[in-house]
Each structure stands twice: as structure tokens, then as C-alpha cells.
Biopython code that builds the backbone (N, CA, C, O; Angstrom):
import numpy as np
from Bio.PDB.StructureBuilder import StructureBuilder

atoms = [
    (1, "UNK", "N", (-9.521, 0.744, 13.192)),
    (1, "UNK", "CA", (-10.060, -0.601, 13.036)),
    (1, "UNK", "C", (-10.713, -1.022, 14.355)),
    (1, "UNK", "O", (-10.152, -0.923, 15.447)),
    (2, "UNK", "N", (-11.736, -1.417, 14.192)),
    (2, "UNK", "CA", (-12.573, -1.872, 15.415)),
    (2, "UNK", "C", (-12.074, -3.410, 16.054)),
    (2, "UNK", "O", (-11.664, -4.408, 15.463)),
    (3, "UNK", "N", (-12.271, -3.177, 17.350)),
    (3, "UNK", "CA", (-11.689, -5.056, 17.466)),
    (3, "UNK", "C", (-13.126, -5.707, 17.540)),
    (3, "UNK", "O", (-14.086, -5.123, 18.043)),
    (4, "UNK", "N", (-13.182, -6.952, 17.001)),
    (4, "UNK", "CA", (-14.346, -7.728, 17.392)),
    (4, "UNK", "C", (-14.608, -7.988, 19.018)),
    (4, "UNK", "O", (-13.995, -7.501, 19.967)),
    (5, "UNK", "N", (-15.323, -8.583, 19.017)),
    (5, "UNK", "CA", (-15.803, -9.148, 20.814)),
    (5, "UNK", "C", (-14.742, -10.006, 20.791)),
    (5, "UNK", "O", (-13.810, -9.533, 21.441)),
    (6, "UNK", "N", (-14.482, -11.135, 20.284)),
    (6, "UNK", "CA", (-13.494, -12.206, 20.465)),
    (6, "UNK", "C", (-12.087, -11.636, 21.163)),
    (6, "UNK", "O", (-11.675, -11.743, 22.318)),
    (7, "UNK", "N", (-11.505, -10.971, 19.957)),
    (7, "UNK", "CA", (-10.283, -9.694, 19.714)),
    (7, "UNK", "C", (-10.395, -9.317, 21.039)),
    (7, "UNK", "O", (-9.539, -9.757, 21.806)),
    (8, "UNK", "N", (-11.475, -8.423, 21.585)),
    (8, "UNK", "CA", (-11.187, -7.353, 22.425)),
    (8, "UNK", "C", (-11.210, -8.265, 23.586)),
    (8, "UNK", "O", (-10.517, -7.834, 24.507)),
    (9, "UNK", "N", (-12.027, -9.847, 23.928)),
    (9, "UNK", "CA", (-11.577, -10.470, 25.168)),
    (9, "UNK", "C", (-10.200, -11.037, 25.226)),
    (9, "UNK", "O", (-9.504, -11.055, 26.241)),
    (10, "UNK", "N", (-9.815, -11.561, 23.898)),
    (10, "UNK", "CA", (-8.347, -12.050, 24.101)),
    (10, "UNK", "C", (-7.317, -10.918, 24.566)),
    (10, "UNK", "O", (-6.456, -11.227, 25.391)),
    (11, "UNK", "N", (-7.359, -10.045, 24.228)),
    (11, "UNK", "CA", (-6.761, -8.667, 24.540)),
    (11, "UNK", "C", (-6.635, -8.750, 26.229)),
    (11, "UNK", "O", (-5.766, -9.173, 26.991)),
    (12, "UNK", "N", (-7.940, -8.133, 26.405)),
    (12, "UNK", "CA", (-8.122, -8.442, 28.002)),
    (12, "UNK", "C", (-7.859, -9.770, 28.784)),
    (12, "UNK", "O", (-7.395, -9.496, 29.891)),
    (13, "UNK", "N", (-7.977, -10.933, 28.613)),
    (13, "UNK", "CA", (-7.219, -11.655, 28.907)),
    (13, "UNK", "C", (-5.891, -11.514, 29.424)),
    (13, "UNK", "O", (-5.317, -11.332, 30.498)),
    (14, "UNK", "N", (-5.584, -11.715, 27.905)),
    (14, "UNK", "CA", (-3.819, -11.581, 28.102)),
    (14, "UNK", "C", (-3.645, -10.441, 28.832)),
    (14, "UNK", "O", (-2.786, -10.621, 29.695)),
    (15, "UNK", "N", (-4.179, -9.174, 28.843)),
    (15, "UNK", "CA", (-4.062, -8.211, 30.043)),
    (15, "UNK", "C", (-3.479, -8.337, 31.442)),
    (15, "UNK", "O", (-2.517, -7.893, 32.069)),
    (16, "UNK", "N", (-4.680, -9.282, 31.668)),
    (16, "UNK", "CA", (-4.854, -9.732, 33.505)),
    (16, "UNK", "C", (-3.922, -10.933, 33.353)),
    (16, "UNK", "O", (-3.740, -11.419, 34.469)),
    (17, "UNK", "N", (-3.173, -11.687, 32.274)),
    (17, "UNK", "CA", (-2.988, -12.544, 32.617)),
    (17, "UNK", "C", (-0.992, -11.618, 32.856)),
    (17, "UNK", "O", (-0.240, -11.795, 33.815)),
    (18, "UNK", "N", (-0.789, -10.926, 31.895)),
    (18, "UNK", "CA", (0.447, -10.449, 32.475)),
    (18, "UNK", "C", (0.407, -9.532, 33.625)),
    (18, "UNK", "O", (1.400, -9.429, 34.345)),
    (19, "UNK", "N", (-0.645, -8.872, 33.850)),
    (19, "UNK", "CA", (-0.984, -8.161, 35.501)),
    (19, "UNK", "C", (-0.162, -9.195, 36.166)),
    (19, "UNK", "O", (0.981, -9.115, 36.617)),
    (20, "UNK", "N", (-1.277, -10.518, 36.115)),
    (20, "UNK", "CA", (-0.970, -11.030, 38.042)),
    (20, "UNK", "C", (0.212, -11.652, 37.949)),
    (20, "UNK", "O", (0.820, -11.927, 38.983)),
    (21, "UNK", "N", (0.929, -12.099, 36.212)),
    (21, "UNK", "CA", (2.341, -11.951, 36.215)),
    (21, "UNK", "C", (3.041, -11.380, 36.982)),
    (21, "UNK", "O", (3.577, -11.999, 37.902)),
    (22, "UNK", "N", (3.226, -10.010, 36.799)),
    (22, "UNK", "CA", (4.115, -9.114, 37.343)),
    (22, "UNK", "C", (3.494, -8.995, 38.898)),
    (22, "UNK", "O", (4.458, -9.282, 39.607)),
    (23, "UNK", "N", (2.900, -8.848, 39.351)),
    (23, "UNK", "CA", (2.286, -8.988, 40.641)),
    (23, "UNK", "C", (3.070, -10.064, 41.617)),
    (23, "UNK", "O", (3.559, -9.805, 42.717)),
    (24, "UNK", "N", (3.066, -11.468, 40.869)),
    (24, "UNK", "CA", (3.468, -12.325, 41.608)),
    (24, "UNK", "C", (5.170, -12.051, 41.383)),
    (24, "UNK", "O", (5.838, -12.175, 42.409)),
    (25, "UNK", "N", (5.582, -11.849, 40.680)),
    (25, "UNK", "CA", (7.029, -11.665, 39.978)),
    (25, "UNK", "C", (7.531, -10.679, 41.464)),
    (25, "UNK", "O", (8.320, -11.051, 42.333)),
    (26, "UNK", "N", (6.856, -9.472, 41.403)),
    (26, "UNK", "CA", (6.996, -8.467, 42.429)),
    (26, "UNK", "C", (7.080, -8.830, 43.696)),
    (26, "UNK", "O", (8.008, -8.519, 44.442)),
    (27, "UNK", "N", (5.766, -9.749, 44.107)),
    (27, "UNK", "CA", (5.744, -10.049, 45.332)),
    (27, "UNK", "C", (7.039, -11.332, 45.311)),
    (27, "UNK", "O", (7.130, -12.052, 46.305)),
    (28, "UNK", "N", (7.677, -11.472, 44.521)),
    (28, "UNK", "CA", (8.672, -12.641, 45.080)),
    (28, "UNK", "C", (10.062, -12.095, 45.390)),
    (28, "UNK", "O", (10.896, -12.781, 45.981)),
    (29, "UNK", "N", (10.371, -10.450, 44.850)),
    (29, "UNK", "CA", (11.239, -9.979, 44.878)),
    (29, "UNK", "C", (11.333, -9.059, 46.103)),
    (29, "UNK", "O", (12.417, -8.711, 46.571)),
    (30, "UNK", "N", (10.036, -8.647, 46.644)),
    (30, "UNK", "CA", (9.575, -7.684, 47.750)),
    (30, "UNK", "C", (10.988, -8.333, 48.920)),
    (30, "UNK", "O", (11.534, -9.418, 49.120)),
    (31, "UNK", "N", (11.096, -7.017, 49.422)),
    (31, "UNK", "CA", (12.049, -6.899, 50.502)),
    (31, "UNK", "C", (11.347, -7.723, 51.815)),
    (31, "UNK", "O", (11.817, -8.617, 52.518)),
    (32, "UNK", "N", (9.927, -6.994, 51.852)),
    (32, "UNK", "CA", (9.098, -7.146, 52.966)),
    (32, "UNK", "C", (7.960, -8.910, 52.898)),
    (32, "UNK", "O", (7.121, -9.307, 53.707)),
    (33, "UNK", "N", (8.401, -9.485, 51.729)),
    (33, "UNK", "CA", (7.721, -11.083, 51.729)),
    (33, "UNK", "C", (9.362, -11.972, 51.982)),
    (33, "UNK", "O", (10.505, -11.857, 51.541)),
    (34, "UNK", "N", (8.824, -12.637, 52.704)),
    (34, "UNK", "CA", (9.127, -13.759, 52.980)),
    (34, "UNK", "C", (8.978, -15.028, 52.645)),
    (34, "UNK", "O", (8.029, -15.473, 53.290)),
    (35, "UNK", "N", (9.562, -16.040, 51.782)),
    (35, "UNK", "CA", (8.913, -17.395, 51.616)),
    (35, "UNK", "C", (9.749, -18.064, 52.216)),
    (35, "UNK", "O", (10.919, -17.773, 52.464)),
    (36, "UNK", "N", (8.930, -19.370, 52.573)),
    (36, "UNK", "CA", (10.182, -20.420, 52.651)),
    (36, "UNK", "C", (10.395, -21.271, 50.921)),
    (36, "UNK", "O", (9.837, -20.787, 49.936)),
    (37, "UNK", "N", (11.266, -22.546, 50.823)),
    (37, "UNK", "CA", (11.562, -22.605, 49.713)),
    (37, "UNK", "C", (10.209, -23.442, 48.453)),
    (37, "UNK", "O", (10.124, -23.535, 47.229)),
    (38, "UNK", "N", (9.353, -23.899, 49.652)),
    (38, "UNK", "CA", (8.088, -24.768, 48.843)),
    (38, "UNK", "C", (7.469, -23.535, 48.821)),
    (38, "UNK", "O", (7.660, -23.399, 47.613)),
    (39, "UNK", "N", (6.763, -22.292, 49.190)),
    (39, "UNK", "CA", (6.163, -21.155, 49.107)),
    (39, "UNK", "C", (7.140, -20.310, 47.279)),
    (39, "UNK", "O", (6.727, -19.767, 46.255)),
    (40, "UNK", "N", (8.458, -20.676, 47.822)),
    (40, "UNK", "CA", (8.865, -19.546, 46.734)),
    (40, "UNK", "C", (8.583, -20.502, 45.421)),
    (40, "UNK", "O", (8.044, -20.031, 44.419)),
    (41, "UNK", "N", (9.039, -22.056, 45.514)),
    (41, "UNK", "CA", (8.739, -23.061, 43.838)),
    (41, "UNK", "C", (7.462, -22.707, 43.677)),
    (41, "UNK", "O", (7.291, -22.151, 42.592)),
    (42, "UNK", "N", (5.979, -22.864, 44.676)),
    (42, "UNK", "CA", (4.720, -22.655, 44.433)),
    (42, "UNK", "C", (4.694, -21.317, 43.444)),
    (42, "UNK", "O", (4.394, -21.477, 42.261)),
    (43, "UNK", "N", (4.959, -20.229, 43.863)),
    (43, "UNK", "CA", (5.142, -18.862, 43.400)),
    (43, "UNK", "C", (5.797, -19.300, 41.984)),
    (43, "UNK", "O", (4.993, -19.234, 41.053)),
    (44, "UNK", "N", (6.936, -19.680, 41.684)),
    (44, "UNK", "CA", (7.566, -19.738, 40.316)),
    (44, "UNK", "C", (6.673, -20.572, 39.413)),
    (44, "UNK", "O", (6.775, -20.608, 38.187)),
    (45, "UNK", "N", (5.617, -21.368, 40.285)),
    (45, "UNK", "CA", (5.525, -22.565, 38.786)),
    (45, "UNK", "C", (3.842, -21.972, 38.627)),
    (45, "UNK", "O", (3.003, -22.611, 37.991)),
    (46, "UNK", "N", (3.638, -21.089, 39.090)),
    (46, "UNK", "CA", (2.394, -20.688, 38.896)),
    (46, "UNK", "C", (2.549, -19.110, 38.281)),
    (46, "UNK", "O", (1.553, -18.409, 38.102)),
    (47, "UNK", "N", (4.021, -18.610, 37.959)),
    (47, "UNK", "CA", (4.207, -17.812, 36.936)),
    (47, "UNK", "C", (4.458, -18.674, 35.762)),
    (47, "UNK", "O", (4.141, -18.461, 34.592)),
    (48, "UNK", "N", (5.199, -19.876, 36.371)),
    (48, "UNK", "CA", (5.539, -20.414, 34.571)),
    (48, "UNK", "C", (3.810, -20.594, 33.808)),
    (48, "UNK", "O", (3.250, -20.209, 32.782)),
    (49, "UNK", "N", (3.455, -21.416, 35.034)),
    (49, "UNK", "CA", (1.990, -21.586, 34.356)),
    (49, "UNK", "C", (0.918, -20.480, 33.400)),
    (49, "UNK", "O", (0.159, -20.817, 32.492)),
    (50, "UNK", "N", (1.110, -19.354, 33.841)),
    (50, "UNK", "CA", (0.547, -18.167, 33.286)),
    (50, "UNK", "C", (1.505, -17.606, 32.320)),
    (50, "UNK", "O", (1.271, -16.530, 31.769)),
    (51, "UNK", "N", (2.282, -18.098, 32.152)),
    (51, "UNK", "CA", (3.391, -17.793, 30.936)),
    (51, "UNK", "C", (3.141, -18.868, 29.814)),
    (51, "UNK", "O", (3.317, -18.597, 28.626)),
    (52, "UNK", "N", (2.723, -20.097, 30.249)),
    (52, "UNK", "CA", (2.858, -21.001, 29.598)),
    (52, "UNK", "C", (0.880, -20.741, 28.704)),
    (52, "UNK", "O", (0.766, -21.215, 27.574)),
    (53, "UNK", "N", (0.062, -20.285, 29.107)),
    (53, "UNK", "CA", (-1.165, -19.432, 29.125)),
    (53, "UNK", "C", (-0.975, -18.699, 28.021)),
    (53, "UNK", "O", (-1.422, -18.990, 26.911)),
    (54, "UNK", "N", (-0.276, -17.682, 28.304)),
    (54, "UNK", "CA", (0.030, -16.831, 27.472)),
    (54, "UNK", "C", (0.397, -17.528, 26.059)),
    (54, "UNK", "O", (-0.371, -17.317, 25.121)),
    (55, "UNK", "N", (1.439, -18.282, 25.875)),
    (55, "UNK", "CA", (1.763, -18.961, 24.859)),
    (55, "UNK", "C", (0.769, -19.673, 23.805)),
    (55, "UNK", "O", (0.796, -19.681, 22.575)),
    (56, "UNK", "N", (-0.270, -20.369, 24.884)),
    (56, "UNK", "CA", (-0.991, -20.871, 24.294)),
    (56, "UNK", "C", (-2.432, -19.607, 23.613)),
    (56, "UNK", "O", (-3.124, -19.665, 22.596)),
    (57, "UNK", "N", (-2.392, -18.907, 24.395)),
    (57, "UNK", "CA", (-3.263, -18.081, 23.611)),
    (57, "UNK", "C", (-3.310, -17.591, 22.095)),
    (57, "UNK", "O", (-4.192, -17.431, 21.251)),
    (58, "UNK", "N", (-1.598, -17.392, 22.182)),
    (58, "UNK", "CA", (-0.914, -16.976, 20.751)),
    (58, "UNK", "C", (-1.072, -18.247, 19.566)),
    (58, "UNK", "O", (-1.293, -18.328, 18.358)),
    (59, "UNK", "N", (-0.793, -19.234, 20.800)),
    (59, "UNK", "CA", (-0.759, -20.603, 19.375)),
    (59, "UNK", "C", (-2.467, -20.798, 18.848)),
    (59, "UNK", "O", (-2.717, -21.248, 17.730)),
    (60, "UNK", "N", (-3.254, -20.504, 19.551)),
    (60, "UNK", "CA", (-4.723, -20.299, 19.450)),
    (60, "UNK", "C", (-5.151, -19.802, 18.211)),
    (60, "UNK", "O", (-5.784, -20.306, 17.283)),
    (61, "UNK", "N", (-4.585, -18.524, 18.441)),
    (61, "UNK", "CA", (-4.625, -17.065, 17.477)),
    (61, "UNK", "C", (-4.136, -17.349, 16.503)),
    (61, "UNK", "O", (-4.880, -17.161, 15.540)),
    (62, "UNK", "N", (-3.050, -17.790, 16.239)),
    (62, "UNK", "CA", (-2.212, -18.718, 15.302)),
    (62, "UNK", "C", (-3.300, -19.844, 14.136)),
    (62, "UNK", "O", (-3.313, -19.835, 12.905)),
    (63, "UNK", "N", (-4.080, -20.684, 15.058)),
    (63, "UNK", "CA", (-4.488, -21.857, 14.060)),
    (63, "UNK", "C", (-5.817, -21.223, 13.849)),
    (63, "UNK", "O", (-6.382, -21.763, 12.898)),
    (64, "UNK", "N", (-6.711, -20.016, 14.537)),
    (64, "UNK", "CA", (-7.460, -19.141, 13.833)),
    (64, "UNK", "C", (-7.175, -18.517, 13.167)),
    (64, "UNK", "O", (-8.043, -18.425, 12.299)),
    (65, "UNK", "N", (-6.203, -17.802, 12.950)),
    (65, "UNK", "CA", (-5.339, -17.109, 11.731)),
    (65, "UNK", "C", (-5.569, -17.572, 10.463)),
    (65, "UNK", "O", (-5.517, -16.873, 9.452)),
    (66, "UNK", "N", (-5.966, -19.390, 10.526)),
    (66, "UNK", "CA", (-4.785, -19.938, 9.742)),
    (66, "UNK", "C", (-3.586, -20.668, 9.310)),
    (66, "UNK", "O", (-3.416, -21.331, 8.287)),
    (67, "UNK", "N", (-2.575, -20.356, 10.545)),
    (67, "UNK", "CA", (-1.657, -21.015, 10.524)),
    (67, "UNK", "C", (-1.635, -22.389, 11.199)),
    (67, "UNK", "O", (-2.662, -22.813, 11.727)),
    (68, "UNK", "N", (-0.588, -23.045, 11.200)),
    (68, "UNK", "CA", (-0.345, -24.171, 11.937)),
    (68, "UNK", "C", (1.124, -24.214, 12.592)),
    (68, "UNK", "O", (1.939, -25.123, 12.437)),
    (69, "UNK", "N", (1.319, -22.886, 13.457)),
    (69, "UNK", "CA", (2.784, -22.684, 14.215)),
    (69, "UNK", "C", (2.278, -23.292, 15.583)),
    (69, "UNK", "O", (1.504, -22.596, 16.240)),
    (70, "UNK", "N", (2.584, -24.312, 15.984)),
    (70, "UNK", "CA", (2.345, -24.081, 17.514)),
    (70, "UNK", "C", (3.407, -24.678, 18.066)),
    (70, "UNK", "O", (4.197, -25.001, 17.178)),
    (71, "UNK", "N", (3.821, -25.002, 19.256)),
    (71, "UNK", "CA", (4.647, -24.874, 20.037)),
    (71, "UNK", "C", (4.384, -26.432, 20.368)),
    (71, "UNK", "O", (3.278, -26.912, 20.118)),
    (72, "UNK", "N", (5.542, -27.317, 21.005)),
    (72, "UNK", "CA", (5.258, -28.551, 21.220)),
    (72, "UNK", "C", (5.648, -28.742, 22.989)),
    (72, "UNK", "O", (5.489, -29.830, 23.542)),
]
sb = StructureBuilder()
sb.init_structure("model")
sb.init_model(0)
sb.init_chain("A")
sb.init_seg("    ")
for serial, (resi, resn, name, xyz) in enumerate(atoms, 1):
    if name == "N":
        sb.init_residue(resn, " ", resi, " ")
    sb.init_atom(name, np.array(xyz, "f"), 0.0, 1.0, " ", f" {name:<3s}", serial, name[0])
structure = sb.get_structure()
């Protein structure tokens, strides 16, 4: 099955968007980074944010589908 253009950017998207997920996830666990504690919340709420991204992409996909599941 072929993906459309739409398909194949949401794909990629969500790609890069769990990349710099784990990227930042990594760099918060690294032996060799250092934060102080406003550096490490900055770091967490800008994974939630790209998590929270993610979610919405799905609820997207969702009311193009068709459906009406989304998240409040």
C-alpha cells in the first residue's frame, strides 16, 4: 500500500518528533550533562510538550479518520 503525501509527512513528523524526544530524554540522563534545577524543568516541559504534539497528531488523524476521540 502506498502512503499518500499527507500519510508519509505525518509519519515523518512524528519521526523527528520522537528523535529529539529521546535525544533530550538522553541528554537529561547523561553522566557527562549537568543542569541546574530551572535547566533540568526547562528540559522536562519541553519533552512533555513534544509528547503532548504527538498526541495531538493522533487526535488529528482521528477526526480525519472520522472519528471524534480526542483527548481533553
Amino acid at each position: 500500500m502506498a502512503l499518500t503525501y499527507q500519510a508519509f509527512f505525518q509519519h515523518e513528523v512524528e519521526k523527528l518528533i520522537q528523535a529529539e524526544i529521546l535525544r533530550l530524554k538522553d541528554s537529561l540522563v547523561s553522566a557527562h550533562t549537568s543542569f541546574d534545577f530551572v535547566a533540568y524543568k526547562h528540559q522536562v516541559g519541553i519533552i512533555v510538550g513534544l509528547q503532548r504534539a504527538l498526541e495531538l497528531v493522533e487526535d488529528a488523524e482521528s477526526v480525519v479518520n472520522g472519528g471524534d476521540n480526542q483527548r481533553g
